[in-house]
mmCIF entry with sequence, helices, sheets and N, C-alpha, C, O atoms, coordinates in Angstrom:
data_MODEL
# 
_entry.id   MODEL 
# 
_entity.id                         1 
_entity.type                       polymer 
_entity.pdbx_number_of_molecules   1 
# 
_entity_poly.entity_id                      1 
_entity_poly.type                           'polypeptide(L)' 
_entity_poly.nstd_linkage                   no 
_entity_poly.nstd_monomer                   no 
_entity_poly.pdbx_seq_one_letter_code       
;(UNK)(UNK)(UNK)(UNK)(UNK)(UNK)(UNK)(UNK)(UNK)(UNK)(UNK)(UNK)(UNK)(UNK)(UNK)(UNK)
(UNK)(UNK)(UNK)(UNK)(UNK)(UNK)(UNK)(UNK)(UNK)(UNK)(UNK)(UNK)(UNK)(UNK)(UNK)(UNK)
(UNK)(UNK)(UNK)(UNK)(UNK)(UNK)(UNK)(UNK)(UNK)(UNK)(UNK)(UNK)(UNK)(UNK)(UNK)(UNK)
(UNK)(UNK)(UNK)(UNK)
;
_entity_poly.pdbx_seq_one_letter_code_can   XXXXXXXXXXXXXXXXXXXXXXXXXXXXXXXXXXXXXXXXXXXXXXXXXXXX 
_entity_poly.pdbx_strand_id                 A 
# 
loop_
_entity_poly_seq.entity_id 
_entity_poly_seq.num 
_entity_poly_seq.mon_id 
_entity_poly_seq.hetero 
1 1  UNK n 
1 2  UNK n 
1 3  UNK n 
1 4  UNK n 
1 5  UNK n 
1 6  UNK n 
1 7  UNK n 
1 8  UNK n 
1 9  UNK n 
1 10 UNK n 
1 11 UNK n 
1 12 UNK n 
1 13 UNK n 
1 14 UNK n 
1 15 UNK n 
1 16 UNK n 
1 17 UNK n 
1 18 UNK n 
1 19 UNK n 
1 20 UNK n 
1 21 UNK n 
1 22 UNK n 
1 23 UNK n 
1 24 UNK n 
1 25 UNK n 
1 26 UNK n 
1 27 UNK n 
1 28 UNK n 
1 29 UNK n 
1 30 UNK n 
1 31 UNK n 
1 32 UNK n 
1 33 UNK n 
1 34 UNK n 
1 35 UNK n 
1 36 UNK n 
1 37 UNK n 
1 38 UNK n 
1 39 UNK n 
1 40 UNK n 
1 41 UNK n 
1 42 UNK n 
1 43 UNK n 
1 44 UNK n 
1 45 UNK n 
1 46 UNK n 
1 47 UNK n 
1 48 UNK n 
1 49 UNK n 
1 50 UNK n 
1 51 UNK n 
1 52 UNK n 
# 
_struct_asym.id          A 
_struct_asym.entity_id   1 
# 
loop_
_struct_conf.conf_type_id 
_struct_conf.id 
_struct_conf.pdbx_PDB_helix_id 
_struct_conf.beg_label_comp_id 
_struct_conf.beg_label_asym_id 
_struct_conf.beg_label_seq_id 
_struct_conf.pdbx_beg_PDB_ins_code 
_struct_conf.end_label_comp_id 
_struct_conf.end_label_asym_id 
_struct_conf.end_label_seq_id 
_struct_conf.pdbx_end_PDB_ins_code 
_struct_conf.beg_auth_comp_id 
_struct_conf.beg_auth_asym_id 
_struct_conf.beg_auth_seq_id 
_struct_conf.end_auth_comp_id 
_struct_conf.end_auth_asym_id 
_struct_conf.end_auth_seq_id 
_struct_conf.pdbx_PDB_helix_class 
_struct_conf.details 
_struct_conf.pdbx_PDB_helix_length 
HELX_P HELX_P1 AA1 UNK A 6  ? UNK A 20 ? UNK A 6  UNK A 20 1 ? 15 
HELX_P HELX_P2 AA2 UNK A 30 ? UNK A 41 ? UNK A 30 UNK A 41 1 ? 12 
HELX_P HELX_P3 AA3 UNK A 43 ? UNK A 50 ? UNK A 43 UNK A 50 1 ? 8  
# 
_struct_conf_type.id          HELX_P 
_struct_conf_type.criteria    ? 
_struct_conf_type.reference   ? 
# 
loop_
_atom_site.group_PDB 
_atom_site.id 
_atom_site.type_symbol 
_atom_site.label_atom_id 
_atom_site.label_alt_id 
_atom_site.label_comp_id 
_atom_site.label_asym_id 
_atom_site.label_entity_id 
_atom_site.label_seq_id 
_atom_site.pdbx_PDB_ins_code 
_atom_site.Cartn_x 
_atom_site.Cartn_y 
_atom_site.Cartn_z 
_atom_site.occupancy 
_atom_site.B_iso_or_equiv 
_atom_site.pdbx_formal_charge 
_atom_site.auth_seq_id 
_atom_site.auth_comp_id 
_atom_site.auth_asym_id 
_atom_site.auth_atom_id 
_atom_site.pdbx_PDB_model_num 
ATOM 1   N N  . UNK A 1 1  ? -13.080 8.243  -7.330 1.00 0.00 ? 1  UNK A N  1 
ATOM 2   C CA . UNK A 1 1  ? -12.679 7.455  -6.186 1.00 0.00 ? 1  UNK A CA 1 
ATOM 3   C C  . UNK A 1 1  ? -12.231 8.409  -5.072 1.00 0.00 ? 1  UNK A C  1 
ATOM 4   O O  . UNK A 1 1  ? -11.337 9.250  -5.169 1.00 0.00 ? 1  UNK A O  1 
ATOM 5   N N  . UNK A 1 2  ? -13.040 8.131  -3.930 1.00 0.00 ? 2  UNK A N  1 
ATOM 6   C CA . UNK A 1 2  ? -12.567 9.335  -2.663 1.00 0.00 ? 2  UNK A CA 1 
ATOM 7   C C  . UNK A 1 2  ? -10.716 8.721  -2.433 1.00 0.00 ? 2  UNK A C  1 
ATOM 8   O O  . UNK A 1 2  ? -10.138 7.732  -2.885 1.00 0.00 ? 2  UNK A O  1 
ATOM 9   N N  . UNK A 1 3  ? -10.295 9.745  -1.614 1.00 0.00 ? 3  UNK A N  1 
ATOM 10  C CA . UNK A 1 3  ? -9.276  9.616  -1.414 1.00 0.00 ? 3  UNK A CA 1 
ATOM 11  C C  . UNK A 1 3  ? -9.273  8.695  0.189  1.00 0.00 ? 3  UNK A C  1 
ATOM 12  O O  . UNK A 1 3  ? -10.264 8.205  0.732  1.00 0.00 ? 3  UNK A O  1 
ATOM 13  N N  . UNK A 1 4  ? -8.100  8.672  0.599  1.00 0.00 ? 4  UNK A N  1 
ATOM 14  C CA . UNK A 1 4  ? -8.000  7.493  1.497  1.00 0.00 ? 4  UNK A CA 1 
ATOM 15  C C  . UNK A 1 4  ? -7.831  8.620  2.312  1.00 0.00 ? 4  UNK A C  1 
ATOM 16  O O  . UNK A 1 4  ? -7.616  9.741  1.851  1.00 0.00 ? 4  UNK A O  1 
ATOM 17  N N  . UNK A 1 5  ? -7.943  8.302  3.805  1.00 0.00 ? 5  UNK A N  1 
ATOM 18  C CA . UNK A 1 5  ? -7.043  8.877  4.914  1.00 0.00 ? 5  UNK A CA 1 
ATOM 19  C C  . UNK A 1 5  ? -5.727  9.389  5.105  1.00 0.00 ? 5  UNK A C  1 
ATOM 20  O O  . UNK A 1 5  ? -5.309  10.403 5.664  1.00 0.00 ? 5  UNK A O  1 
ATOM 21  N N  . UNK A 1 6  ? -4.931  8.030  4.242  1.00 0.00 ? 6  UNK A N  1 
ATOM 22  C CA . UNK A 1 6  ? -3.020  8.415  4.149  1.00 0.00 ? 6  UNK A CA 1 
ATOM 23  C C  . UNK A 1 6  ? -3.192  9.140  3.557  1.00 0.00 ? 6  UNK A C  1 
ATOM 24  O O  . UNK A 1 6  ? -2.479  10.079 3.912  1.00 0.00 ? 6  UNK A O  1 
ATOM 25  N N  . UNK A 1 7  ? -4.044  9.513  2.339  1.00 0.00 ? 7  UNK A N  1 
ATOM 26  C CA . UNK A 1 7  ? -3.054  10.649 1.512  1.00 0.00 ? 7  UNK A CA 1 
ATOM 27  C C  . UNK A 1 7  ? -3.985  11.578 1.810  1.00 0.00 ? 7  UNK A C  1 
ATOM 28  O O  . UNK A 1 7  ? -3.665  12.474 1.028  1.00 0.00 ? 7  UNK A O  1 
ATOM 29  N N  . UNK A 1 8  ? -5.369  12.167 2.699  1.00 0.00 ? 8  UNK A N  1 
ATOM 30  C CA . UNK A 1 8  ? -5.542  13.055 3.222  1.00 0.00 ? 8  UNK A CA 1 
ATOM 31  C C  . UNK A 1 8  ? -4.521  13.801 3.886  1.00 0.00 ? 8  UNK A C  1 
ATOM 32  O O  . UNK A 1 8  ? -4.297  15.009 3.813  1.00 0.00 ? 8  UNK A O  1 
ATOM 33  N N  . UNK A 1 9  ? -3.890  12.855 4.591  1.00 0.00 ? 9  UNK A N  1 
ATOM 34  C CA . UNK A 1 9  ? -3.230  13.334 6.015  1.00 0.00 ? 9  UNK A CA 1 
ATOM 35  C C  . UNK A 1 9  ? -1.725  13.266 5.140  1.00 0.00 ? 9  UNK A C  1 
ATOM 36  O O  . UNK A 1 9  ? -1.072  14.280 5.384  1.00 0.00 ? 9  UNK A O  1 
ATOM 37  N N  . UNK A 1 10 ? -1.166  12.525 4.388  1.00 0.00 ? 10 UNK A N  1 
ATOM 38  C CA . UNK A 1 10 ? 0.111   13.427 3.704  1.00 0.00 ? 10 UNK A CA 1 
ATOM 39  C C  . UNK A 1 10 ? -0.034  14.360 2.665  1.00 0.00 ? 10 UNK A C  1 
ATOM 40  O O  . UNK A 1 10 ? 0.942   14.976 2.237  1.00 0.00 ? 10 UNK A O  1 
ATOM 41  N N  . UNK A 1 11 ? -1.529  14.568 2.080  1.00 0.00 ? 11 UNK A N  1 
ATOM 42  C CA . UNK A 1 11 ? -1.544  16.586 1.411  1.00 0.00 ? 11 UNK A CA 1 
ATOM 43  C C  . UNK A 1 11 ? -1.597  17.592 2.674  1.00 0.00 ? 11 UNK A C  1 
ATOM 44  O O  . UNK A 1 11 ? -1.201  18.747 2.519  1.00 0.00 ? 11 UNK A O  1 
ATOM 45  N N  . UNK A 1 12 ? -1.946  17.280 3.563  1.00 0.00 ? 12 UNK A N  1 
ATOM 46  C CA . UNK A 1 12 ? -2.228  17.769 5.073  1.00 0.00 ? 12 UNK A CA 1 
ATOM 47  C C  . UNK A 1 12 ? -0.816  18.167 5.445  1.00 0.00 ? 12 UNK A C  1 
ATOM 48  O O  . UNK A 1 12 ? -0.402  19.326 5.409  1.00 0.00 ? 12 UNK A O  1 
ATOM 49  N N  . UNK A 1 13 ? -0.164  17.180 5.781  1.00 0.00 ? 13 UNK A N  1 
ATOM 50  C CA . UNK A 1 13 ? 1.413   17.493 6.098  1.00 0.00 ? 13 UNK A CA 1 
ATOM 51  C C  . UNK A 1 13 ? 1.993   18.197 4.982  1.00 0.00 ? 13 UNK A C  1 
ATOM 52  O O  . UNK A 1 13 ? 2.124   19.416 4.874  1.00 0.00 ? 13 UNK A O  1 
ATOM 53  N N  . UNK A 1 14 ? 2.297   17.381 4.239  1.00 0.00 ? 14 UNK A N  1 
ATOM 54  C CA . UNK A 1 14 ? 2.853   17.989 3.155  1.00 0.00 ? 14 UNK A CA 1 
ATOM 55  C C  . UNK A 1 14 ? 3.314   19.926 3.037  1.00 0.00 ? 14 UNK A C  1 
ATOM 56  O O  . UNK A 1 14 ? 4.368   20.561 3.035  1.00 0.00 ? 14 UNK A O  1 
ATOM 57  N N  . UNK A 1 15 ? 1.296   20.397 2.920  1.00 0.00 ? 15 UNK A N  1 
ATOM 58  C CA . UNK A 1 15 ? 1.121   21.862 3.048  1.00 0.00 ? 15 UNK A CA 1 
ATOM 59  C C  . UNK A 1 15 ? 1.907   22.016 4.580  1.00 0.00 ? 15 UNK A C  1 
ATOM 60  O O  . UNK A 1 15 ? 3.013   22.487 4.841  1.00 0.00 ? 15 UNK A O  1 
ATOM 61  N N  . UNK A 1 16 ? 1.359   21.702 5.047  1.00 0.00 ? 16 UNK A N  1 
ATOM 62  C CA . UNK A 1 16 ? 1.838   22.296 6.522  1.00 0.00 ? 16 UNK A CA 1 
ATOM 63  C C  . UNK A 1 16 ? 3.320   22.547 6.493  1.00 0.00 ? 16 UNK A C  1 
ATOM 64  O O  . UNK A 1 16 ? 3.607   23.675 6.894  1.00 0.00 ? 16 UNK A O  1 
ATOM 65  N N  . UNK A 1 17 ? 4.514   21.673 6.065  1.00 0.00 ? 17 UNK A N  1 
ATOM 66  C CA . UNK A 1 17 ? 5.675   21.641 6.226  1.00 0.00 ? 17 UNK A CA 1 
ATOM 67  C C  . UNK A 1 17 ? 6.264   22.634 5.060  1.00 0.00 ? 17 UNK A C  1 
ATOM 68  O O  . UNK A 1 17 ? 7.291   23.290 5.239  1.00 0.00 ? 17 UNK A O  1 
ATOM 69  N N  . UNK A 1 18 ? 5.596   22.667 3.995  1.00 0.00 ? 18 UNK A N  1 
ATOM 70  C CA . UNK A 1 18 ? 6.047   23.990 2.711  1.00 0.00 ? 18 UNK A CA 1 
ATOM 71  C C  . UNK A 1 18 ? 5.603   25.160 3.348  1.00 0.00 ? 18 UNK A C  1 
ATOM 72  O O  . UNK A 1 18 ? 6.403   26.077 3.161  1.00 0.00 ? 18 UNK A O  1 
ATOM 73  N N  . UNK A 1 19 ? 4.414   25.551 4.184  1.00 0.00 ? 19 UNK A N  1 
ATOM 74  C CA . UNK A 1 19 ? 4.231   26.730 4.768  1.00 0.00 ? 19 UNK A CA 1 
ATOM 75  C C  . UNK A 1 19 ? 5.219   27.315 6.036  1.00 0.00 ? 19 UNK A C  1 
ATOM 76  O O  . UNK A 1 19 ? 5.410   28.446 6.483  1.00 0.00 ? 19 UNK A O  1 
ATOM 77  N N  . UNK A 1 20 ? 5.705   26.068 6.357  1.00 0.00 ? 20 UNK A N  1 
ATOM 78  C CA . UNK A 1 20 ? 6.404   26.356 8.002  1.00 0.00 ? 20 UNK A CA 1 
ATOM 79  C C  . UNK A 1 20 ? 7.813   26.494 7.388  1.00 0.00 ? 20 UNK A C  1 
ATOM 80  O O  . UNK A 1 20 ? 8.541   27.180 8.106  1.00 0.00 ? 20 UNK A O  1 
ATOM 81  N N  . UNK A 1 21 ? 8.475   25.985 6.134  1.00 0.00 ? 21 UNK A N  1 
ATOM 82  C CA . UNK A 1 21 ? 9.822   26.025 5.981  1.00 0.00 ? 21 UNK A CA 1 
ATOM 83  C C  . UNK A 1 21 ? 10.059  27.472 5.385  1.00 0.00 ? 21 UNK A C  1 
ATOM 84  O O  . UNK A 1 21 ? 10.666  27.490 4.314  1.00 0.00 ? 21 UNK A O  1 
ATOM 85  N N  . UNK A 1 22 ? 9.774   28.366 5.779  1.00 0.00 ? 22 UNK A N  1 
ATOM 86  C CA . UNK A 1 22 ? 10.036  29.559 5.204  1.00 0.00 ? 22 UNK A CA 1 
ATOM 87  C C  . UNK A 1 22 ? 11.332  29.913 5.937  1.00 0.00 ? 22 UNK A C  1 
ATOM 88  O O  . UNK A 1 22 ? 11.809  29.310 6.899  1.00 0.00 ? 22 UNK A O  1 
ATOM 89  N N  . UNK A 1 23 ? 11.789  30.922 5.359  1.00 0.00 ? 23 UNK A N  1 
ATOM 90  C CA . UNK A 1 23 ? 13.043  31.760 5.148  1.00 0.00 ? 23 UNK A CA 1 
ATOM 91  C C  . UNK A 1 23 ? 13.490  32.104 7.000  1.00 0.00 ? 23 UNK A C  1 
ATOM 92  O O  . UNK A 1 23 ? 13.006  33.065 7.597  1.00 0.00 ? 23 UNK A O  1 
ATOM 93  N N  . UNK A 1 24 ? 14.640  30.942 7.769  1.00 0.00 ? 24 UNK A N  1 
ATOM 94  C CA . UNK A 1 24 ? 14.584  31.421 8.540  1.00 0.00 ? 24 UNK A CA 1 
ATOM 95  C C  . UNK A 1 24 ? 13.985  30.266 9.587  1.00 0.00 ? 24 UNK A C  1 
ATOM 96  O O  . UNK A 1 24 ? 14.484  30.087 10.698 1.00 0.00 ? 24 UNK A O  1 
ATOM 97  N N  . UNK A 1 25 ? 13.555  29.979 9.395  1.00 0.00 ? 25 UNK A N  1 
ATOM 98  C CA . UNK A 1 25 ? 12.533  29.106 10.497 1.00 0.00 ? 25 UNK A CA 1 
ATOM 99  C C  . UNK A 1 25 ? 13.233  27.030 10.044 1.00 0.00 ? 25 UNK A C  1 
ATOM 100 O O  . UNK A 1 25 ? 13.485  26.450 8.988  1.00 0.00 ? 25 UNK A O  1 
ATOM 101 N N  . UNK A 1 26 ? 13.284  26.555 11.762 1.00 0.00 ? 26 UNK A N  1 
ATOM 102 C CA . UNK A 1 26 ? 13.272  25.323 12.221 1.00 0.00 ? 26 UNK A CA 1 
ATOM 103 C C  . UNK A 1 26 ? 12.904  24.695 11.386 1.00 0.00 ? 26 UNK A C  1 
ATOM 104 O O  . UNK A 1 26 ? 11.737  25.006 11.146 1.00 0.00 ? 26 UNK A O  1 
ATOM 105 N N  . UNK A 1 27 ? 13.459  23.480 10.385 1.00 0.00 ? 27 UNK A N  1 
ATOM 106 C CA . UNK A 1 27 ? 12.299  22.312 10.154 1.00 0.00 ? 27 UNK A CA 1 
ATOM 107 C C  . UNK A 1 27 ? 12.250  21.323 10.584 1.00 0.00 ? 27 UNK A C  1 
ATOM 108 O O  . UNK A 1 27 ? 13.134  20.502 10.337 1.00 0.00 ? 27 UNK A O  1 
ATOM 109 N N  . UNK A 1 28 ? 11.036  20.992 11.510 1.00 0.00 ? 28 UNK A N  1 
ATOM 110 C CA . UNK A 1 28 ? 10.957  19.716 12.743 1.00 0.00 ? 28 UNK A CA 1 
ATOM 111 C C  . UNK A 1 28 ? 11.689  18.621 12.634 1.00 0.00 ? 28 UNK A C  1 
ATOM 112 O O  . UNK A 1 28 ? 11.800  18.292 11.453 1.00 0.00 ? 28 UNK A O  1 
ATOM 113 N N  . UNK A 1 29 ? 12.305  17.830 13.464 1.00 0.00 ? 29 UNK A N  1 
ATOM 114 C CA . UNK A 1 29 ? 12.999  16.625 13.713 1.00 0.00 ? 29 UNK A CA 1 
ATOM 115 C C  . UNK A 1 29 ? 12.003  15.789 13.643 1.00 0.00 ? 29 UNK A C  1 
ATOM 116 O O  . UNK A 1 29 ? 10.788  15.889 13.808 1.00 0.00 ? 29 UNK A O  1 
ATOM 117 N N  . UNK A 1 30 ? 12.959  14.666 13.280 1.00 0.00 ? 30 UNK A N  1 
ATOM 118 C CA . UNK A 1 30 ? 11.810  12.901 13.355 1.00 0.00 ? 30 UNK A CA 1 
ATOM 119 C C  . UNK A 1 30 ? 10.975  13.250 13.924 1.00 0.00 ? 30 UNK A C  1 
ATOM 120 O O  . UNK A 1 30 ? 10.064  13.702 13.231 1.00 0.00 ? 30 UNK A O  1 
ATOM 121 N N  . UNK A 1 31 ? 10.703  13.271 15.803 1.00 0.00 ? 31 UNK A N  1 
ATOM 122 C CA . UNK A 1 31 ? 10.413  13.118 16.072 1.00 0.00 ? 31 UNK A CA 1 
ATOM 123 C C  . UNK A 1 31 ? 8.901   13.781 16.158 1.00 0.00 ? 31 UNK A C  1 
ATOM 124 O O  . UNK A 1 31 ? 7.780   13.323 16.378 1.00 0.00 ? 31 UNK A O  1 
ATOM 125 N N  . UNK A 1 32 ? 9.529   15.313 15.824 1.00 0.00 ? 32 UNK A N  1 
ATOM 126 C CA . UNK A 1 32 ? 7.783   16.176 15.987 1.00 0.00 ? 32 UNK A CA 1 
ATOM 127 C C  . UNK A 1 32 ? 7.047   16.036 14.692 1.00 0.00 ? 32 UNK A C  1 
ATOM 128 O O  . UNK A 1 32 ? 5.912   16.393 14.374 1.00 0.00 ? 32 UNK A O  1 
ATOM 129 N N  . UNK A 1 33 ? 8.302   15.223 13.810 1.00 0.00 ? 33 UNK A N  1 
ATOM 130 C CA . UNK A 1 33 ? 7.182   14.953 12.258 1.00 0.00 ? 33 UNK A CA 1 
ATOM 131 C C  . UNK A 1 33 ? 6.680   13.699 13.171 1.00 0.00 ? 33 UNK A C  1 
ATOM 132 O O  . UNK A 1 33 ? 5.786   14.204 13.851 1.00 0.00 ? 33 UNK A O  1 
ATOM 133 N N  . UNK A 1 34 ? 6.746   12.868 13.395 1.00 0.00 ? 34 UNK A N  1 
ATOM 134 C CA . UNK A 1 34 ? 6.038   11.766 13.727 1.00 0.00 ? 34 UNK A CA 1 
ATOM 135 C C  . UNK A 1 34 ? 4.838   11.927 14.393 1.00 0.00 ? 34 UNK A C  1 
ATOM 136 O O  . UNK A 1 34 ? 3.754   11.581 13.925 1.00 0.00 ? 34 UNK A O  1 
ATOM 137 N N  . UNK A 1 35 ? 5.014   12.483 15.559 1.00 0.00 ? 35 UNK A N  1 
ATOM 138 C CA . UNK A 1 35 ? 3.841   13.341 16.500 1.00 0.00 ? 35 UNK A CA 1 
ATOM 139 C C  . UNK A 1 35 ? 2.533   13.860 15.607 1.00 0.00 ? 35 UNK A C  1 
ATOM 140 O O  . UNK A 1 35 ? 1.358   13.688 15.932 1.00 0.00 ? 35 UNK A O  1 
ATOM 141 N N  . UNK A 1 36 ? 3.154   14.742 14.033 1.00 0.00 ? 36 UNK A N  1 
ATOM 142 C CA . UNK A 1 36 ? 2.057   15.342 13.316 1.00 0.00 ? 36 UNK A CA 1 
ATOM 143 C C  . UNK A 1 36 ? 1.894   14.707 12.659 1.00 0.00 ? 36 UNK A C  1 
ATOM 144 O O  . UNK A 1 36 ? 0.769   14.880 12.190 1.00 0.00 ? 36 UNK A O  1 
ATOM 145 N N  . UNK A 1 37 ? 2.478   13.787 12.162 1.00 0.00 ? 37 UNK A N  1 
ATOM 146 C CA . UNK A 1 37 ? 1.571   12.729 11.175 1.00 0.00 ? 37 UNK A CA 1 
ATOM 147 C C  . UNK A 1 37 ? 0.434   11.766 11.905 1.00 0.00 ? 37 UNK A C  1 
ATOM 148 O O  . UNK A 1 37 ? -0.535  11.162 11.446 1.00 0.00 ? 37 UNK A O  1 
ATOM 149 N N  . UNK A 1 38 ? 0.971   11.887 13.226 1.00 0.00 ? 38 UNK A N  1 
ATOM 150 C CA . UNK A 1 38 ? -0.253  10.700 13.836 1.00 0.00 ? 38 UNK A CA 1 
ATOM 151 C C  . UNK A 1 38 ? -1.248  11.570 14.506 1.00 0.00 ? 38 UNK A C  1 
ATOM 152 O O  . UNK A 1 38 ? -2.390  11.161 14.719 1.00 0.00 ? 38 UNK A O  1 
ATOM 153 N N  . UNK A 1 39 ? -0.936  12.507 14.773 1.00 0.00 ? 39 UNK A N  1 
ATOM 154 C CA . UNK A 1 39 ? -1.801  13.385 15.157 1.00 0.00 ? 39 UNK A CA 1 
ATOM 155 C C  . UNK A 1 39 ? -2.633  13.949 14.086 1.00 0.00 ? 39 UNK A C  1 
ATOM 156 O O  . UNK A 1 39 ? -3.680  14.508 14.412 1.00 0.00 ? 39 UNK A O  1 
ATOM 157 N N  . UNK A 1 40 ? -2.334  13.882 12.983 1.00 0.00 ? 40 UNK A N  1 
ATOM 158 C CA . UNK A 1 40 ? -3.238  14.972 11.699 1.00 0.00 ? 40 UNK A CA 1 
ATOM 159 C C  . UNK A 1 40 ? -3.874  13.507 11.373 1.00 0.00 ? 40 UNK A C  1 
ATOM 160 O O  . UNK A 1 40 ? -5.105  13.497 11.376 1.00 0.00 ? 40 UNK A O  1 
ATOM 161 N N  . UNK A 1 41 ? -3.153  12.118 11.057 1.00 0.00 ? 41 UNK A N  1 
ATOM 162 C CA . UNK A 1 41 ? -4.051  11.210 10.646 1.00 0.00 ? 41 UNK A CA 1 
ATOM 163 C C  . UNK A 1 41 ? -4.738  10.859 11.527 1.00 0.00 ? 41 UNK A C  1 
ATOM 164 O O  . UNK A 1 41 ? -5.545  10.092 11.002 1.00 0.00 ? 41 UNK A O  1 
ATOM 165 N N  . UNK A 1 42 ? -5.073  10.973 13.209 1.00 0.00 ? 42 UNK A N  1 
ATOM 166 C CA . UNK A 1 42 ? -6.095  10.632 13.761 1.00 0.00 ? 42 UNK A CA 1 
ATOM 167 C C  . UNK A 1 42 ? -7.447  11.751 13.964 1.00 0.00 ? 42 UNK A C  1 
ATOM 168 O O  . UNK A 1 42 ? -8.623  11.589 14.290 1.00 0.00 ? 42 UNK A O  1 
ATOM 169 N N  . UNK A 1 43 ? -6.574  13.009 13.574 1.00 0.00 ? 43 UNK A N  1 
ATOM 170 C CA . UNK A 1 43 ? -7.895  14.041 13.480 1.00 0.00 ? 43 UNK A CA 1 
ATOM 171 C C  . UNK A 1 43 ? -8.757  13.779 12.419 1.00 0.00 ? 43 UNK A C  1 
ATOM 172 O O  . UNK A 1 43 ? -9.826  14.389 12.434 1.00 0.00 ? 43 UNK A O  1 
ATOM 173 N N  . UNK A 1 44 ? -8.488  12.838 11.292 1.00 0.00 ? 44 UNK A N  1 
ATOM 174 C CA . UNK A 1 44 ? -8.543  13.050 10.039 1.00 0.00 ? 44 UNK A CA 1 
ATOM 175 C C  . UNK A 1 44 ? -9.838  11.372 9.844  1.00 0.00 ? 44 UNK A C  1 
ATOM 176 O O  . UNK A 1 44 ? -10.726 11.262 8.999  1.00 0.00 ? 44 UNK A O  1 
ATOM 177 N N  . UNK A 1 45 ? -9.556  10.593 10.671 1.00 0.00 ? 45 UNK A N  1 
ATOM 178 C CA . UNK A 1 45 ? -10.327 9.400  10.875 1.00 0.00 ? 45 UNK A CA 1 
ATOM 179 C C  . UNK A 1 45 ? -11.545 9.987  11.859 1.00 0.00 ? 45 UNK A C  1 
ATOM 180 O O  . UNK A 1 45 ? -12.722 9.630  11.904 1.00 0.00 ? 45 UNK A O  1 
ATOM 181 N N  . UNK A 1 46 ? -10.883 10.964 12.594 1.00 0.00 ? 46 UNK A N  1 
ATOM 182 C CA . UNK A 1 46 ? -12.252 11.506 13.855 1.00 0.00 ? 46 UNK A CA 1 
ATOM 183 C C  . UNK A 1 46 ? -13.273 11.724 12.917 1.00 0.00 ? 46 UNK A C  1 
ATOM 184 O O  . UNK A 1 46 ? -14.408 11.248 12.906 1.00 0.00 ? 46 UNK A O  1 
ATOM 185 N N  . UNK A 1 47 ? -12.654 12.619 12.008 1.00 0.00 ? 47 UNK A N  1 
ATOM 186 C CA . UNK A 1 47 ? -13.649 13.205 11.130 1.00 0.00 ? 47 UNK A CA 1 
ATOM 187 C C  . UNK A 1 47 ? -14.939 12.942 10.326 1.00 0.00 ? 47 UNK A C  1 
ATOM 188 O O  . UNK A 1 47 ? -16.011 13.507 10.109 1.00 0.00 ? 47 UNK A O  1 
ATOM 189 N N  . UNK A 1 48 ? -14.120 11.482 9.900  1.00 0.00 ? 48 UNK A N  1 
ATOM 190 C CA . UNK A 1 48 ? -14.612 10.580 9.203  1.00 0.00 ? 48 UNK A CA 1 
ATOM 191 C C  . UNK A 1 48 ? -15.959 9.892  9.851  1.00 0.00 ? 48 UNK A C  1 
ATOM 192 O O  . UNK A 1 48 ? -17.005 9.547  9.302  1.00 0.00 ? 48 UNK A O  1 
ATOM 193 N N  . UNK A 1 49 ? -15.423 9.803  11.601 1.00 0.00 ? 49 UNK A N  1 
ATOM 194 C CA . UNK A 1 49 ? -16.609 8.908  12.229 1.00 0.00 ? 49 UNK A CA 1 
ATOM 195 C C  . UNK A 1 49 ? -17.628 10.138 12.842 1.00 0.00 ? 49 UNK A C  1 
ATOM 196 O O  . UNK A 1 49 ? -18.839 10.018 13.025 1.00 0.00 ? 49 UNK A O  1 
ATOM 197 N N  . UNK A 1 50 ? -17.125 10.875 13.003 1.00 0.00 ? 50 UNK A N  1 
ATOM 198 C CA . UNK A 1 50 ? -18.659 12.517 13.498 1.00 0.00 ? 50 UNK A CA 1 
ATOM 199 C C  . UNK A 1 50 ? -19.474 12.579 12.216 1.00 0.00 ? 50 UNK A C  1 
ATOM 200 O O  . UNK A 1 50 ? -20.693 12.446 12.319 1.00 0.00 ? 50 UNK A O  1 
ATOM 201 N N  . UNK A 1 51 ? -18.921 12.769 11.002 1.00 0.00 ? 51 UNK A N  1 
ATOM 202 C CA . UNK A 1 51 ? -19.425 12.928 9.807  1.00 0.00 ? 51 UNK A CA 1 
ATOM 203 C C  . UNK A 1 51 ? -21.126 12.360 8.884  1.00 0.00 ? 51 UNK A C  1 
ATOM 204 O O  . UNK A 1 51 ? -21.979 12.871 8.159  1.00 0.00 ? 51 UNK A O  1 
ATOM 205 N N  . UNK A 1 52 ? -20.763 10.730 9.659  1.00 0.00 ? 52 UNK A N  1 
ATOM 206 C CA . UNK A 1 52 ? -21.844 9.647  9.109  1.00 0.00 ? 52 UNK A CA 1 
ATOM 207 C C  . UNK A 1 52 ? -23.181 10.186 9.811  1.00 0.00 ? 52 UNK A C  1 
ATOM 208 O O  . UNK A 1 52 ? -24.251 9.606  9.628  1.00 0.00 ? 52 UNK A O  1 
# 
């Protein structure tokens, strides 16, 4: 069973936020998580429709 979009786009985040929380470094507020979740899940539907 392919995977869905949501959980494309939360293994997507997910990595992204374990790579960025390193030793030292910001971890984004609500708000810029919100921004990248809708932003990674609409890159992630683009994809879907160039693809066919």
């Amino acid at each position: 069973m392919p995977k869905t979009d949501k959980e494309i786009t939360s293994e997507i985040v997910c990595a992204f936020l374990h790579a960025w929380g390193g030793e030292g470094k910001k971890t984004p507020n609500s708000g810029e998580l919100l921004v990248l979740v809708q932003d990674v899940f609409k890159t992630v539907c683009s994809l879907k429709d160039t693809s066919g």
